[in-house]
C-alpha positions as CSV (number, residue, x, y, z in Angstrom):
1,X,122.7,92.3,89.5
2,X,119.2,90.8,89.2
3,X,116.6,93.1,87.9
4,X,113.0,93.1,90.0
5,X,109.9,94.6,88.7
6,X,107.6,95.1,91.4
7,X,103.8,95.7,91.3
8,X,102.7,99.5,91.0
9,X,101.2,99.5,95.1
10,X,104.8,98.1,96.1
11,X,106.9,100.5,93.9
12,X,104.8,103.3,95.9
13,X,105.3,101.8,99.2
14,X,109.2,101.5,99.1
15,X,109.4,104.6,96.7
16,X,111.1,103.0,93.8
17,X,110.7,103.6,89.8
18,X,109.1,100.6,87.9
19,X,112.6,98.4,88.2
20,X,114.8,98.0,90.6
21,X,118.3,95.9,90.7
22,X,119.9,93.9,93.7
23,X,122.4,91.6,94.7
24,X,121.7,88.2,95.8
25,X,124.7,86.6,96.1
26,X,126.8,83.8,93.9
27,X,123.4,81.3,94.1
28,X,120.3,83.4,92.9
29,X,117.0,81.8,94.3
30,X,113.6,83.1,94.7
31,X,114.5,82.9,98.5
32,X,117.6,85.0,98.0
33,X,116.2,87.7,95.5
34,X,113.4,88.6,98.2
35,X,115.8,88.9,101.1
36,X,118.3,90.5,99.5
37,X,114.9,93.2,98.3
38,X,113.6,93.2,101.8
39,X,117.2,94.3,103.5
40,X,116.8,97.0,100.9
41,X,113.7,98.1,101.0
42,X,112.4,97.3,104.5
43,X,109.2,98.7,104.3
44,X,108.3,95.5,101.9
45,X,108.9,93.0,104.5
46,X,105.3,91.3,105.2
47,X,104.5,92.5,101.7
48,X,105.5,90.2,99.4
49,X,106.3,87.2,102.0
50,X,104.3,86.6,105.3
51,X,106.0,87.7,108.4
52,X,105.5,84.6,110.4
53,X,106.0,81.4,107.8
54,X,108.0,83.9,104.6
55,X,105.7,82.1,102.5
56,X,104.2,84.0,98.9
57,X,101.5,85.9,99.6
58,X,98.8,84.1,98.2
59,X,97.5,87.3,95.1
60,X,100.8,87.5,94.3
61,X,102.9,85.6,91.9
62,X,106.5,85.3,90.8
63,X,107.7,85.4,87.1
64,X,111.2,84.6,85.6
65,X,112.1,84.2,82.0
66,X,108.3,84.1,81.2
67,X,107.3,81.3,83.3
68,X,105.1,81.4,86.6
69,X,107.6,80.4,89.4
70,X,105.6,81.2,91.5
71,X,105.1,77.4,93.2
72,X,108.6,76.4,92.5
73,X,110.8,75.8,95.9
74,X,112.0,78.6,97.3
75,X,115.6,77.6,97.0
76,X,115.3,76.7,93.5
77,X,118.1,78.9,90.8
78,X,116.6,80.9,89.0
79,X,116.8,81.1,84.7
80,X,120.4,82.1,83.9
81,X,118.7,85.0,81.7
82,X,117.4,86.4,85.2
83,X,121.0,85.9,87.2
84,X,122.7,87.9,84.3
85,X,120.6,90.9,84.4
86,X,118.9,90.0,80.3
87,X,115.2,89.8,82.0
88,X,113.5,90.8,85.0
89,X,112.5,89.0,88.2
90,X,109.1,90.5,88.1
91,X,106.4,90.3,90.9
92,X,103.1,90.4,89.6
93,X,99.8,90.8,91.4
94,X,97.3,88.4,91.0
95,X,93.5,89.3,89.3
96,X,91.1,88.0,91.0
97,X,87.1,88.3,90.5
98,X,84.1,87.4,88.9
């Protein structure tokens, strides 16, 4: 099971706690983790990804094991820490200002 900690507006929108844990099959990508989260929670699709191209949103950013992969391909694996449940998947939003 891969542990996902979503941003606080996205935890309300699919009504989740801070952490939730999915399946994403024997090859864990980036791809895989977000459609395995979006046939679970619905309600996210468009959220995270766009509808159209299922590219990252552009104030959001992926983190695995501590590092931004947020610009990595999509089919990438992700850190073995992350596939065997020791640290999140966390989706973080972006801060953006001046």
């Amino acid at each position: 099971m891969i542990r996902i900690v979503l941003p606080y507006h996205l935890r309300n929108l699919a009504g989740v706690g801070s952490e939730v844990a999915i399946d994403a099959g024997p090859d864990p990508t980036t791809r895989g983790v977000l459609d395995a989260l979006e046939a679970r929670y619905p309600v996210l699709r468009g959220t995270i990804r766009d509808h159209a191209t299922r590219e990252r949103r552009a104030f959001l950013r992926y983190f695995a094991s501590g590092e931004d992969i947020s610009f990595e391909p999509d089919d990438a694996a992700l850190p073995a820490a992350v596939v065997a449940g020791e640290e999140p998947f966390i989706v973080m939003g972006a801060i953006a200002g001046g």
